[in-house]
FIKERO-90671 format. One record per residue (C-alpha): residue number from 1; x, z, y. Coordinates in steps of 0.1 Angstrom, whole numbers, plus 5000, padded with zeros to 4 digits. Layout:
REC   seza     c1     c3     c2
REC    NUM      X      Z      Y
...
% end
This chain:
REC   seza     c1     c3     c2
REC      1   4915   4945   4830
REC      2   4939   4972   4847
REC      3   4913   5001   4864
REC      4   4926   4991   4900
REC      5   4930   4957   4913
REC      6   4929   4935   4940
REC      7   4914   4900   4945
REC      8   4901   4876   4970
REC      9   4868   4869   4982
REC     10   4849   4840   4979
REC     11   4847   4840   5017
REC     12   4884   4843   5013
REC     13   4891   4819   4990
REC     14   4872   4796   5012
REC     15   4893   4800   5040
REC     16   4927   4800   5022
REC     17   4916   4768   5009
REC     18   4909   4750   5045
REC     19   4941   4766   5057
REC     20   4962   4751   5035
REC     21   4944   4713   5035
REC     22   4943   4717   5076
REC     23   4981   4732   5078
REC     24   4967   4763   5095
REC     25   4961   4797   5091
REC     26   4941   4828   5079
REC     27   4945   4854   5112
REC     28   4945   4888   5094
REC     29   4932   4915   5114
REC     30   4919   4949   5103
REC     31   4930   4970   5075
REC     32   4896   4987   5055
REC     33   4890   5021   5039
REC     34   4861   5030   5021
REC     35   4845   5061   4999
REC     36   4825   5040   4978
REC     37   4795   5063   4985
REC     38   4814   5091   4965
REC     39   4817   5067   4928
REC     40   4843   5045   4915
REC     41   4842   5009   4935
REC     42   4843   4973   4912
REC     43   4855   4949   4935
REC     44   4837   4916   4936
REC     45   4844   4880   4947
REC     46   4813   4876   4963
REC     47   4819   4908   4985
REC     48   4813   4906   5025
REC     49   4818   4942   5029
REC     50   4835   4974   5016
REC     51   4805   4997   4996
REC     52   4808   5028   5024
REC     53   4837   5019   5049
REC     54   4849   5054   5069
REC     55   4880   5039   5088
REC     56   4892   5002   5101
REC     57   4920   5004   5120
REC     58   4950   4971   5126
REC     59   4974   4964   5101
REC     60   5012   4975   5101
REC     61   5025   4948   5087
REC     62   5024   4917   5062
REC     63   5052   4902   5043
REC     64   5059   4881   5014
REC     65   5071   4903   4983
REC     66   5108   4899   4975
REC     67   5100   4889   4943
REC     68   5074   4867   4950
REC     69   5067   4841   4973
REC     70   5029   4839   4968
REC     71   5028   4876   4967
REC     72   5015   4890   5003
REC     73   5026   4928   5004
REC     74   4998   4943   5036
REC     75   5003   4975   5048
REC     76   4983   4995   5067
REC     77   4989   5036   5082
REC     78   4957   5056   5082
REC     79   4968   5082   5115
REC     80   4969   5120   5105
REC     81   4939   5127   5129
REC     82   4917   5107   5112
REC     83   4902   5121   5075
REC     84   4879   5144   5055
REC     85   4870   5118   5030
REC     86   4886   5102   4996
REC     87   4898   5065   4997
REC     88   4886   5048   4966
REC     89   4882   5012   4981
REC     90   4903   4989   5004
REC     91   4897   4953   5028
REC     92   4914   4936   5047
REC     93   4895   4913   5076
REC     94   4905   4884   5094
REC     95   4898   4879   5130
REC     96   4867   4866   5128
REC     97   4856   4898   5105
REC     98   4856   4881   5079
REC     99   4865   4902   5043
REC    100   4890   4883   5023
REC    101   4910   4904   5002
REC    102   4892   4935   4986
REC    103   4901   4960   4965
REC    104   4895   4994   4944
REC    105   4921   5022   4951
REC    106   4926   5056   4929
REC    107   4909   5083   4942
REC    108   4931   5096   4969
REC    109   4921   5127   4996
REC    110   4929   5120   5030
REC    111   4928   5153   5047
REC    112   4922   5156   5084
REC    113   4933   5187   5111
REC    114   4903   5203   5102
REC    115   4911   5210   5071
REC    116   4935   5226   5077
REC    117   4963   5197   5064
REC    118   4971   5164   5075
REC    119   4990   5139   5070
REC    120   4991   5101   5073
REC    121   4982   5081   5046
REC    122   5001   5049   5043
REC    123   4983   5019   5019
REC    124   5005   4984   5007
REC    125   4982   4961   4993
REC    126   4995   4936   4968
REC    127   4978   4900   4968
REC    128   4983   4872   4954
REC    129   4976   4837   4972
REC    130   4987   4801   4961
REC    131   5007   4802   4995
REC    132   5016   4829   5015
REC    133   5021   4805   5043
REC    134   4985   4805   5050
REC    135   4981   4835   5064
REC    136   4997   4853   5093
REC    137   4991   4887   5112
REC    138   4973   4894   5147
REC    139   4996   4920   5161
REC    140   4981   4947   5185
REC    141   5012   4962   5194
REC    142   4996   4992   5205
REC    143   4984   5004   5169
REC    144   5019   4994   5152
REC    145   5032   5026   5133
REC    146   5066   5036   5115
REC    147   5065   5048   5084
REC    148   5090   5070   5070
REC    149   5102   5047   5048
REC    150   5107   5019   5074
REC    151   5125   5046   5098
REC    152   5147   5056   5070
REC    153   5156   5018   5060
REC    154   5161   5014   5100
REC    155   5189   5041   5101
REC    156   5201   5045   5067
REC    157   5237   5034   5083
REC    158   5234   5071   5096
REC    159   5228   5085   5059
REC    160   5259   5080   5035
REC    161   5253   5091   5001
REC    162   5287   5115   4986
REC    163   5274   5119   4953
REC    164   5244   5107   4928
REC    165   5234   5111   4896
REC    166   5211   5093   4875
REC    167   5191   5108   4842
REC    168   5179   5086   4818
REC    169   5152   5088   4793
REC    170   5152   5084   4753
REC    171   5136   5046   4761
REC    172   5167   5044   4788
REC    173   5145   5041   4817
REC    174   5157   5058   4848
REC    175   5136   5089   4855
REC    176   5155   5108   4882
REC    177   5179   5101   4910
REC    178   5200   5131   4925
REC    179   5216   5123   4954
REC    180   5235   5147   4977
REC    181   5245   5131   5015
REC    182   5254   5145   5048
REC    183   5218   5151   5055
REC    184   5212   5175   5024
REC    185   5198   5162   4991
REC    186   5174   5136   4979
REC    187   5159   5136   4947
REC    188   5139   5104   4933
REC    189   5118   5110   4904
REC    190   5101   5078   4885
REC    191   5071   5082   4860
REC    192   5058   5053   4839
REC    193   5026   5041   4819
REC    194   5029   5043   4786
REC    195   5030   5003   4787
REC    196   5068   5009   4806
REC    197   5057   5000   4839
REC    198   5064   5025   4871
REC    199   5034   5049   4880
REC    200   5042   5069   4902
REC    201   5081   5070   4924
REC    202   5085   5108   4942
REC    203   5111   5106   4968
REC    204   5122   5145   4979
REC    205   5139   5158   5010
REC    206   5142   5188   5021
REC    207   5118   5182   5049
REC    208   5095   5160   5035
REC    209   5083   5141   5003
REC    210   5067   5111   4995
REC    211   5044   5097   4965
REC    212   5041   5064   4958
REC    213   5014   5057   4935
REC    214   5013   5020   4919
REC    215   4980   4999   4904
REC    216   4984   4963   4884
REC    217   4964   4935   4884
REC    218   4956   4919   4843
REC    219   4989   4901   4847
REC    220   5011   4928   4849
REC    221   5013   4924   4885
REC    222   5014   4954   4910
REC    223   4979   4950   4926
REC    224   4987   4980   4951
REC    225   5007   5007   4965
REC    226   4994   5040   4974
REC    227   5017   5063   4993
REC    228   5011   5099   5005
REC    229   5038   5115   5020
REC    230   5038   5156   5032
REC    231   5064   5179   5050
REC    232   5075   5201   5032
% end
């Protein structure tokens, strides 16, 4: 078993199960984080709660995983004033606070003004249901944030790339993507397991950069995405 993963809760499990015998749906809500008390967090099925949650705030988004219908990619933006503690455990609740999809999370720092560094800290879960129809998102519009990533994909008509090129490794996996537009460069850099599968994907500008660390599930699934991003 991978050392981060994602699963759903018996409550969950229960829900998903009436949702798809009634034709209805599960309502997610609320996006979790926890510190697991300061120690490493094992999810379980029969979890209700997270081990120490220190922020719940709405969820950006849910879609279905262009690769997978039945996977449900939930995203989630953790605001820069908001921090001092180390994520190591995820939720997500429906609207009747219930917990149905938990999950461990490598040990990330979320720094708040105080420190002296902020930043926000943006979390894609990666589930998998038996139908992704079953579940659907209460929007509060007023907590709906853009990432960078989003923003960029929104405008990238604006960005055109002149030039790129791609380095390659001795196993010919793509490890770095130079690109040079008419908004200055961007470098991608891409750093695997040593099973082959992506670990961590670096996007640089020269303003900002972003981390995107990934987690499996036993299958060889991606259980979660982590992504920290910092102006540079």
């Amino acid at each position: 078993m991978p050392d981060f993963y994602t699963l759903v809760t018996d409550q969950g499990a229960a829900k998903l199960t009436i949702a798809q015998a009634q034709g209805s749906h599960v309502d997610l809500a609320e996006f979790a984080v926890g510190d697991g008390n300061g120690a490493a967090v094992v999810p379980a099925e029969n979890a209700t709660a997270l081990v120490n949650e220190v922020w719940r705030g709405g969820i950006n988004s849910v879609s279905q995983h262009p690769d997978n219908p039945t996977w449900l990619v939930i995203e989630a933006v953790v605001p820069t004033n908001v921090g001092g503690w180390t994520a190591r455990e995820i939720g997500v609740f429906d609207a009747d606070g219930d917990l149905i999809f938990f999950g461990n999370f490598p040990d990330t720092y979320k720094p708040n003004l105080a420190n002296g560094s902020a930043r926000d800290l943006v979390i894609k879960m990666i589930v998998e249901t038996g139908n992704s129809d079953q579940v659907q998102l209460s929007v509060d519009p007023s907590i709906i944030l853009v990432t960078l990533e989003e923003l960029e994909n929104c405008c990238r008509w604006l960005r055109v790339a002149d030039t790129a090129t791609y380095t390659y490794n001795g196993s010919d996996q793509l490890v770095l993507i130079e690109e040079t537009t008419d908004g200055g460069a961007r470098d991608t850099a891409i750093v695997y397991t040593a099973g082959g599968a992506v670990q961590t994907v670096t996007v640089t500008t020269p303003t900002h950069e972003r981390v995107e660390t990934f987690s499996y599930n036993p299958d060889g699934t991606v259980a979660s995405i982590s992504a920290v991003e910092n102006t540079l």
